[in-house]
C-alpha positions in Angstrom: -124.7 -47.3 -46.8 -122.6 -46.4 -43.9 -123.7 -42.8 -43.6 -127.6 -44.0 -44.8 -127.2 -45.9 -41.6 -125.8 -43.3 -39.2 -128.5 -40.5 -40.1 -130.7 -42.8 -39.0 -128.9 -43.2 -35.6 -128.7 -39.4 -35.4 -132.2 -39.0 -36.1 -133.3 -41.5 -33.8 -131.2 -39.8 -30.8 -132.5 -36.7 -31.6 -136.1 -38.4 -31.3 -135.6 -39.6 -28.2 -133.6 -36.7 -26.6 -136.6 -34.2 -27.8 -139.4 -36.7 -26.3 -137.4 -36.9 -23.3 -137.0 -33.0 -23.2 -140.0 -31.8 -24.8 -140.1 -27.9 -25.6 -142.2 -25.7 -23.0 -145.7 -25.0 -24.3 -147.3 -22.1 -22.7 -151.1 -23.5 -21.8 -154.4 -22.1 -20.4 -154.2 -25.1 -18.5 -151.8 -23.9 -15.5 -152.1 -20.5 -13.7 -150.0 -18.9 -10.5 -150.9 -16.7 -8.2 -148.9 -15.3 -5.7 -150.4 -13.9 -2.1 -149.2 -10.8 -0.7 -148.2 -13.0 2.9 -144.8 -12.5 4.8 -142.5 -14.8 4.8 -141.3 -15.4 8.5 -138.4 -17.0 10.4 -139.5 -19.0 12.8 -141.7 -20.8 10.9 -141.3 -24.0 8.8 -143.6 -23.7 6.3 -144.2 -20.0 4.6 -146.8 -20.1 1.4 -144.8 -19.0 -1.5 -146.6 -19.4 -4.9 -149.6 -21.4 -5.9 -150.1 -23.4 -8.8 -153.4 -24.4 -10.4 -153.4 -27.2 -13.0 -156.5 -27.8 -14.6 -156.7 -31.1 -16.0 -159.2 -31.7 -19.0 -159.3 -35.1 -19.8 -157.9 -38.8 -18.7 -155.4 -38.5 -15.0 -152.3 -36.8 -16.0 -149.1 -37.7 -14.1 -147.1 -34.8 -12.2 -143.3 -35.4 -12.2 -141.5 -32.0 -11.9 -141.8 -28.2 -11.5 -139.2 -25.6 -12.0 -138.9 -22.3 -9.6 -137.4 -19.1 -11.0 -135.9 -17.1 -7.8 -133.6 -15.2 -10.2 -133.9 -11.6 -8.3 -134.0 -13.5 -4.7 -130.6 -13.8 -2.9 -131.2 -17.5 -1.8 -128.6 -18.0 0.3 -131.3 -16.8 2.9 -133.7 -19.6 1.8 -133.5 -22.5 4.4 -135.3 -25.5 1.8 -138.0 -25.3 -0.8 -141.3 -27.8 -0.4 -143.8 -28.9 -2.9 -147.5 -29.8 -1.5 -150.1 -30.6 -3.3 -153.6 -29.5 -1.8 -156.0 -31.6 -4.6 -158.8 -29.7 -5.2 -158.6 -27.5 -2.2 -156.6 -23.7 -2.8 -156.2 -23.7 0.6 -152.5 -24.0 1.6 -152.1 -27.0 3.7 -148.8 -28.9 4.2 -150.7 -32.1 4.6 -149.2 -33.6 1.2 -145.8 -33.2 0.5 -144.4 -34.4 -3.1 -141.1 -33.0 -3.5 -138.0 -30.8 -1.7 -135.2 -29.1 -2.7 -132.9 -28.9 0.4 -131.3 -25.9 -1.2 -132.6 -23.3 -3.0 -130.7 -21.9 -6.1 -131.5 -19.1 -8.7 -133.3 -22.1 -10.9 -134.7 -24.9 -8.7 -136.3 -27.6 -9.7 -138.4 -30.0 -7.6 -139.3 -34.1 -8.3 -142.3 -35.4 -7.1 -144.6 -38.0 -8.7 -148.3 -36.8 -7.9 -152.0 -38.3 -9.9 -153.6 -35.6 -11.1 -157.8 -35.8 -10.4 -159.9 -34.9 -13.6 -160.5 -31.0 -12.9 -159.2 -28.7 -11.0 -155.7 -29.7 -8.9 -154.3 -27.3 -6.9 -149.9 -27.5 -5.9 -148.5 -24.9 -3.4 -144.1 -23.8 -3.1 -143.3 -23.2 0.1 -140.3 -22.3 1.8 -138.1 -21.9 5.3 -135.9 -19.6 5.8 -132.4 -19.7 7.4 -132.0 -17.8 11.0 -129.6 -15.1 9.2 -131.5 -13.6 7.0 -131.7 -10.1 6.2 -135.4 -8.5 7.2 -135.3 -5.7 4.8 -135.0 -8.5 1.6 -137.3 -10.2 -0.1 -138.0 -13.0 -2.0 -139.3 -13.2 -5.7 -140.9 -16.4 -7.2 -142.0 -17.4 -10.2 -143.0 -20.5 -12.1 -140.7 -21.4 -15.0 -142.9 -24.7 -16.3 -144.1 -27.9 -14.7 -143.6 -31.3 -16.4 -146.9 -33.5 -16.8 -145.5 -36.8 -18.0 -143.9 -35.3 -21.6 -145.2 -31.8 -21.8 -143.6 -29.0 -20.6 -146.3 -26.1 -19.4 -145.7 -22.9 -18.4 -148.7 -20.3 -17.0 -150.5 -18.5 -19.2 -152.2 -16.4 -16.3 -150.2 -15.1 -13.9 -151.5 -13.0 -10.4 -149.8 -11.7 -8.0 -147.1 -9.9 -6.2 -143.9 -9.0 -7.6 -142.3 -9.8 -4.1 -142.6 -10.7 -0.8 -141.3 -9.2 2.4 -139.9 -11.0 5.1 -140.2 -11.2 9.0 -140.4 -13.2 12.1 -142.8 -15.2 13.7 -142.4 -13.9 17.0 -145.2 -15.8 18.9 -147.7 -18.5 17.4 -149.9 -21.0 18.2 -148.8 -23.6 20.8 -145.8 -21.9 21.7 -144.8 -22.6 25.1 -148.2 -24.2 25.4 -150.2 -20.9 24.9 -152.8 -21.3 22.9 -153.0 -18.0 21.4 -151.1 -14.4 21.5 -153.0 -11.3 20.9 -153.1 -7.4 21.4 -149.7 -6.6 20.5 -147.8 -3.8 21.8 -144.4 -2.5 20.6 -141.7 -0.3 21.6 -138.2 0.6 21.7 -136.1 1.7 24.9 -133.3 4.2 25.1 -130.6 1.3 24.6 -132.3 0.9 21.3 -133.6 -2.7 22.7 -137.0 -3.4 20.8 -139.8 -4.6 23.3 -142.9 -6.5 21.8 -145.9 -7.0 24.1 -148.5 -9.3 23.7 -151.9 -11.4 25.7 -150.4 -14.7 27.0 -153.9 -16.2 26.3 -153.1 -20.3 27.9 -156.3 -21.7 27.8 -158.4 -20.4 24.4 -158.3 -17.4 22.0 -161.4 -15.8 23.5 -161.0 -12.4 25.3 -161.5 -11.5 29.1 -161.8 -13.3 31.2 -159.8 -16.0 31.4 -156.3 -17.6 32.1 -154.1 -14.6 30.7 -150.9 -12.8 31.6 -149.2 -10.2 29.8 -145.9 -11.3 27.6 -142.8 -9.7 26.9 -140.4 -10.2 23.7 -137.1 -8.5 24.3 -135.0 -8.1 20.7 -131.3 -6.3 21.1 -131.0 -6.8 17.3 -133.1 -5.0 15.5 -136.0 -7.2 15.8 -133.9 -10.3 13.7 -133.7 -12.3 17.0 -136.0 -12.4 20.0 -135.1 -14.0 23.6 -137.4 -16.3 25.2 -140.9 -14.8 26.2 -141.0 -12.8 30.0 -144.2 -12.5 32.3 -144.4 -8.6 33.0 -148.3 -9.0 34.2 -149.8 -12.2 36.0 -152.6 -12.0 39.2 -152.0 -15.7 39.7 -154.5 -17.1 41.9 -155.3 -13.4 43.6 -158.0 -13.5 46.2 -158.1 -17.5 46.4 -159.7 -17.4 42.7 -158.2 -19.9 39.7 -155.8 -18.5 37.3 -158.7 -18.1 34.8 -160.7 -15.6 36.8 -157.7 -13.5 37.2 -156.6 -12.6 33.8 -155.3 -9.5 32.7 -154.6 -7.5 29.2 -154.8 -5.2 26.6 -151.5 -4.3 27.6 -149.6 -0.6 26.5 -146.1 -0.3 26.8 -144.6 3.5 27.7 -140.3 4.4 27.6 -139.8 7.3 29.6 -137.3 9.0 27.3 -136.1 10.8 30.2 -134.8 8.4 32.6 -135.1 5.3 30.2 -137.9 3.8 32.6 -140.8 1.3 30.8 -144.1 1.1 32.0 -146.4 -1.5 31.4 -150.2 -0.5 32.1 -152.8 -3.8 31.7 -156.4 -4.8 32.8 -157.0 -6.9 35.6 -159.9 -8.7 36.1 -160.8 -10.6 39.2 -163.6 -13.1 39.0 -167.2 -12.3 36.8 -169.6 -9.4 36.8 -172.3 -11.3 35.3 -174.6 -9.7 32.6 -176.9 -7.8 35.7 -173.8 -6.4 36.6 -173.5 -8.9 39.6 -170.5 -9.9 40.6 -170.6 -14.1 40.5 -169.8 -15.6 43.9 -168.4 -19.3 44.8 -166.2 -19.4 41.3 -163.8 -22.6 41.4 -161.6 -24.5 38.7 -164.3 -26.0 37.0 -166.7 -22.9 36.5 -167.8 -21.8 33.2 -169.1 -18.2 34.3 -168.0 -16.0 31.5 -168.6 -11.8 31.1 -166.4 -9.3 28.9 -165.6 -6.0 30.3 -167.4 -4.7 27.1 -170.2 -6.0 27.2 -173.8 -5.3 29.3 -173.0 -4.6 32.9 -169.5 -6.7 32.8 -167.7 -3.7 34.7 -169.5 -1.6 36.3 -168.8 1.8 38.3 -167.1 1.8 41.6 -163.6 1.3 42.0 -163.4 -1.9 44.0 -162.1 -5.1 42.2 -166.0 -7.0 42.5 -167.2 -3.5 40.9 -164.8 -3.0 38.0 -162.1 -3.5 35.5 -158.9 -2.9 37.7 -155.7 -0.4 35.6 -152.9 -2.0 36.7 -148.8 -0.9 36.0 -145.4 -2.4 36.1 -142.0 -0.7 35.6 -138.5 -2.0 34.4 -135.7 0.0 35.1 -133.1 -2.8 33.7 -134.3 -2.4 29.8 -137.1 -4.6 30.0 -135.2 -7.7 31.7 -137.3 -7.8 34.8 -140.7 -6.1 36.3 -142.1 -4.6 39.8 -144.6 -5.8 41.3 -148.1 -4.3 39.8 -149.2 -1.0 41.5 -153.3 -0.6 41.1 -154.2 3.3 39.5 -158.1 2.8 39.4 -158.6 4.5 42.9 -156.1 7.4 41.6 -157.3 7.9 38.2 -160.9 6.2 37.3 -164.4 8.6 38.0 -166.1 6.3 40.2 -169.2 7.2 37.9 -167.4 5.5 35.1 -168.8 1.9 34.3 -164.7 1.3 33.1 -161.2 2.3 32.9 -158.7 0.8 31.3 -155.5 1.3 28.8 -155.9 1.0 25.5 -152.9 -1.4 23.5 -150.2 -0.6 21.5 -147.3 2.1 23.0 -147.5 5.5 24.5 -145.8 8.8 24.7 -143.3 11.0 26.1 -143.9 14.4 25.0 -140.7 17.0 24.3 -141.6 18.3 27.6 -141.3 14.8 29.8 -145.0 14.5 30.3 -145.6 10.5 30.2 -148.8 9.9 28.0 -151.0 6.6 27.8 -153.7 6.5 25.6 -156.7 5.3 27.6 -160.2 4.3 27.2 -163.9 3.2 29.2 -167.4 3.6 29.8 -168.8 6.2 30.7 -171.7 6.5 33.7 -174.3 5.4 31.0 -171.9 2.3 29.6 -171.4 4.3 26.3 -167.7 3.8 25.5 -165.4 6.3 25.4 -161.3 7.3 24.3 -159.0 9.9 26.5 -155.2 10.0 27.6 -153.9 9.4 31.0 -150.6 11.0 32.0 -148.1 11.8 34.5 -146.1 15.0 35.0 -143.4 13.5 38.1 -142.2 10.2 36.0 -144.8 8.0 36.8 -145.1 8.4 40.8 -149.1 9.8 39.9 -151.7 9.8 37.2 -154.2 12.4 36.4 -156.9 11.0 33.3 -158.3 13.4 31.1 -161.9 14.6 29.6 -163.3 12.3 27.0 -161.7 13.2 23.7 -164.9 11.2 21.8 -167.7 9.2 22.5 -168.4 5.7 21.2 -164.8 5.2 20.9 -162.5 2.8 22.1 -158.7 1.9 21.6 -156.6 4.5 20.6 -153.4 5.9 19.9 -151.4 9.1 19.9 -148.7 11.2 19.0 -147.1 14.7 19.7 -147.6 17.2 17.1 -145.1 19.5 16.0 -146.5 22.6 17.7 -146.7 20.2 21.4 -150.6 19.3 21.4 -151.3 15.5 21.1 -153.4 14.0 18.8 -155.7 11.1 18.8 -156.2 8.3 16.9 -159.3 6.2 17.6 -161.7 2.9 17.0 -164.6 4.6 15.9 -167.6 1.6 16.8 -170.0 3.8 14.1 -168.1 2.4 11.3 -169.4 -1.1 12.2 -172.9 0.5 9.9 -171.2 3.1 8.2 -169.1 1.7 5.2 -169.4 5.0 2.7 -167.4 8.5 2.7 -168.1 9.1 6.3 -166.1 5.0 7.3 -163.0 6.3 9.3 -160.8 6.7 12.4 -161.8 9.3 14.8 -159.5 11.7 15.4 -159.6 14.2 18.1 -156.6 17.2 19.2 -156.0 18.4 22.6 -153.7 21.8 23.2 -153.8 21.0 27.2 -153.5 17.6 28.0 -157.4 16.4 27.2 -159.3 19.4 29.8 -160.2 20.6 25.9 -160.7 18.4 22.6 -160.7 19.6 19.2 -162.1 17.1 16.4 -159.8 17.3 13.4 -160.8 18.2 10.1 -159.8 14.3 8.7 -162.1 13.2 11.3 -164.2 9.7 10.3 -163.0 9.9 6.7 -159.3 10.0 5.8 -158.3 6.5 7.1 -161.1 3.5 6.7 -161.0 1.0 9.0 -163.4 -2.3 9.5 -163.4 -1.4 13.3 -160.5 -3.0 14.4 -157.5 -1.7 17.0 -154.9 0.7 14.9 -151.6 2.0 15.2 -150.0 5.6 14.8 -146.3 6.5 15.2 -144.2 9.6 15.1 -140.9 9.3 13.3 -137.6 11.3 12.8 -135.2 11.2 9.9 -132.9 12.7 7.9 -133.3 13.5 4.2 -130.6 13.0 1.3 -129.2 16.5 1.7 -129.3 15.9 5.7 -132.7 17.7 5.9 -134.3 17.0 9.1 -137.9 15.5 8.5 -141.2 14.6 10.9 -143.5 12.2 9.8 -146.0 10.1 10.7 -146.8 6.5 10.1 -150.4 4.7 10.4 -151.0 0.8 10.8 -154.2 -0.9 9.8 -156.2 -3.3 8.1 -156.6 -1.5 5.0 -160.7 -2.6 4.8 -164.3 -1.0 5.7 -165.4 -5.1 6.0 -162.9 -7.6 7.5 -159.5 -7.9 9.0 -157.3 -8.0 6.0 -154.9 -6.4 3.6 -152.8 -5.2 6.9 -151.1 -1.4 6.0 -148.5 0.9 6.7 -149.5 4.7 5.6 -147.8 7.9 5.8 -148.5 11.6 6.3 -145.7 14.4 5.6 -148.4 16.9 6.7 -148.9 16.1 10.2 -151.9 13.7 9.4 -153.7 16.1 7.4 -153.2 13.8 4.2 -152.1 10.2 3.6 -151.0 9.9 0.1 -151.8 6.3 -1.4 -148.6 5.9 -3.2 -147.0 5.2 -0.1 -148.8 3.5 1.1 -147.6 -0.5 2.2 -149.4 -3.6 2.4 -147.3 -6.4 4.4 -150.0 -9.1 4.7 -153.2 -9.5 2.5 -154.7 -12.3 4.5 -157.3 -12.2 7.2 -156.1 -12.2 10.7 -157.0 -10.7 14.2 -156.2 -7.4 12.7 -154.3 -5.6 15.3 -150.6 -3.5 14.9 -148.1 -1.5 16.7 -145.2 0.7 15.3 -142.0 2.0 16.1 -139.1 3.5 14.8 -136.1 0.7 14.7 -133.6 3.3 14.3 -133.5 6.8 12.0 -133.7 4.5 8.8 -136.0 1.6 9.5 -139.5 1.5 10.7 -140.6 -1.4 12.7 -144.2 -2.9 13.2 -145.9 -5.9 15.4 -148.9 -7.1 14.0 -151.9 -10.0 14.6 -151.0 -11.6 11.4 -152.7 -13.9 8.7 -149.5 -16.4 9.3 -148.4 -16.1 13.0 -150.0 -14.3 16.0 -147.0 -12.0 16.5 -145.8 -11.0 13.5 -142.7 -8.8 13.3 -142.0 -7.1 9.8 -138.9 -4.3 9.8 -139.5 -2.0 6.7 -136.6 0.6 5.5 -137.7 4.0 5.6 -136.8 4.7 1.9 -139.0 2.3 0.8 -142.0 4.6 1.6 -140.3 8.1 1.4 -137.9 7.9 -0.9 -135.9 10.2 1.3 -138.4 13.0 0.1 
């Protein structure tokens, strides 16, 4: 009787222990994906994994989700969050259900959350701690969720395997800017990494309007940044507001000879309205608005009620502090020309010590155009070279191994062409742009959606100490839309770009534009107009492309 009566007990517990802890049922009903998006120090909430529950029947109760980071080092990983987003798959940190303050190999997260009849949409997002390493990662996946007493786990799973890591180097609302843009990215000869950007105050929109030019100074590998610098602002020049003195689209040049940086930006004063007109009587609260770009917005002449103004400023302390701006456009711009100005991202200093900018305009007809601008004495004068294209814009370049530069350019007949012919233009020069030579990969071997680009030049050392050139190319990876920003790389001096080594750091849209440089001999760094922060900084080991081929 005794024992009749304890098998019940034991059958009983064992009831109530395996309704408590039902058995994980993989269902159709829940499915992950994971978006190929950076996850950033610096900012609070970073989209990790999202979870779609689709609920069939009567509301369902949400209690509890468990997080697999198994191949993540999560000592790195601030706090985990849990938002739900209802039937939106949008991430949106509007409704938070759940936290775990610290993240562990298995985390599980509480929350009580109401499922809606349909489709109900969770998102996992995380912070990360101020030491982390850039070159980690973090992997995620879902283990189950716990609706009332069932146990599901996905039975569709998208995604990434992992997700690289950054900083959020400038976004919205910092210091009261409304929005950073154009970035530009270099390091000095004390192996200090300087980012560049558009301080735009007032709105995103481009020129003209209240903007300066911003500097970011990191002297650890790009893990910290100091507080933002102004290297370019006009003030009130010429009794005009602020917003009708703005300058950017800003390049940053280290003279690897003396260890000099140079700053080149463009200035402009007041409005050239669309008659090419230059508006009179402008106050505080005037709304006249004209882009350099477009109709007659700059127009030739050389005077600052004619045109677009090249300005430049020089550090000689490492990027600490900058001289006063020193005007080029009477030394360098054709008065013919309807613009001149720099085009973003970094220069060059050739083997020889020639200083190189990469430069752009319009030409006496208004029909853009991409050349170089360079100096021979360190900077004291500027000479600007033949057009290396036409109906080009921003561009960058690099020194080949045989001396001549090539260039890397915005091609604006890709905004129609989206077949074979969709691609960069690329021109050569042998003598410092008297002479062009288009290249044989010329508007077909890197697709682009129209957007600003970046190519870089880097040194390294193979496994058996082999000295190896390469070159590295930044994009959105698209013929359509700023997305799926890319890192590519050429062992053949641009001749090929072999997709199997080719990097995408951030698959959602954003303004689209990059800049590269070499961190050190074994790490690759790159600034970019992100899908999750304006400035995005991402540091990428070099064997995670080459393979030390």
């Amino acid at each position: 009787m005794v024992n009749w009566i304890k098998s019940i007990a034991i059958v009983l517990v064992v009831g109530v222990f395996v309704s408590c802890n039902p058995r994980t049922e993989v269902s159709e009903l829940v499915s992950t994906k994971v978006f190929n998006y950076p996850i950033l120090k610096g900012k609070v909430e970073n989209p990790l994994i999202r979870i779609q529950i689709e609920n069939d029947s009567i509301e369902k109760t949400f209690q509890s989700i468990k997080l697999n980071f198994e191949e993540t080092n999560t000592d790195f990983i601030k706090s985990v969050r849990l938002f739900y987003t209802e039937s939106d798959s949008l991430f949106s940190s509007k409704i938070q259900i759940g936290e775990a303050v610290e993240a562990n190999k298995i985390t599980k997260i509480d929350g009580v959350q109401t499922l809606k009849k349909g489709q109900n949409f969770f998102w996992i997002s995380c912070e990360l701690s101020v030491d982390v390493d850039l070159t980690s990662s973090i992997s995620v996946s879902l283990d189950y969720i716990q609706l009332e007493n069932r146990k599901l786990a996905p039975v569709k799973v998208e995604g990434v395997a992992k997700l690289r890591l950054g900083v959020a180097v400038r976004k919205h609302n910092d210091d009261n800017v409304h929005t950073y843009r154009i970035p530009g990215l270099a390091t000095t000869n004390d192996g200090t990494l300087l980012a560049i950007y558009d301080v735009r105050r007032e709105s995103g929109r481009d020129l003209q309007g209240h903007m300066d030019i911003g500097v970011s100074r990191s002297t650890d590998g790009g893990n910290s940044w100091e507080p933002m610098r102004i290297a370019l602002d006009m003030k009130e020049w010429g009794g005009l507001p602020q917003k009708f003195n703005g300058v950017s689209d800003a390049n940053i040049l280290v003279d690897r000879k003396t260890g000099a940086i140079f700053i080149a930006g463009l200035w402009m004063h007041g409005v050239i309205n669309p008659d090419g007109i230059w508006e009179e009587g402008l106050t505080e609260v005037s709304l006249e608005w004209n882009h350099q770009w477009r109709n007659k917005g700059s127009q030739p002449g050389l005077g600052v009620k004619q045109t677009g103004q090249f300005l430049i400023t020089k550090s000689t302390d490492d990027g600490k502090t900058w001289g006063e701006p020193i005007n080029l456009t009477e030394m360098c711009k054709d008065p013919k020309w309807w613009l001149w100005a720099p085009a973003p991202g970094h220069g060059i200093t050739l083997k020889v010590g020639t200083l190189v900018f990469p430069t752009q305009g319009r030409d006496e007809t208004g029909l853009p155009f991409s050349n170089i601008t360079y100096s021979k004495d360190g900077g004291k004068t500027w000479k600007t070279s033949n057009a290396a294209y036409q109906n080009t814009t921003e561009s960058m370049a690099v020194e080949l191994a045989n001396g001549g530069i090539m260039l890397n350019m915005r091609n604006n007949r890709n905004r129609e062409e989206k077949g074979d012919k969709n691609g960069r233009a690329i021109s050569v020069t042998s003598d410092l742009g008297e002479s062009w030579i288009e290249h044989e990969t010329s508007c077909s071997a890197l697709i682009e959606c129209v957007c600003m680009a970046s190519i870089h030049r880097h040194n390294y050392s193979d496994k058996n100490g082999s000295n190896k050139r390469v070159l590295f190319f930044s994009n959105p990876n698209s013929k359509y839309k700023r997305h799926k920003q890319t890192i590519k790389v050429s062992f053949d001096e641009g001749f090929t770009w072999p997709e199997k080594y080719w990097i995408e750091l951030d698959e959602g849209q954003g303004a689209g534009y990059s800049c590269l440089t070499s961190i050190d001999e074994n790490t690759i760094g790159i600034l970019y107009d992100g899908s999750q922060a304006h400035m995005t900084f991402q540091a990428i080991a070099i064997t995670d492309f080459v393979n030390q081929n």
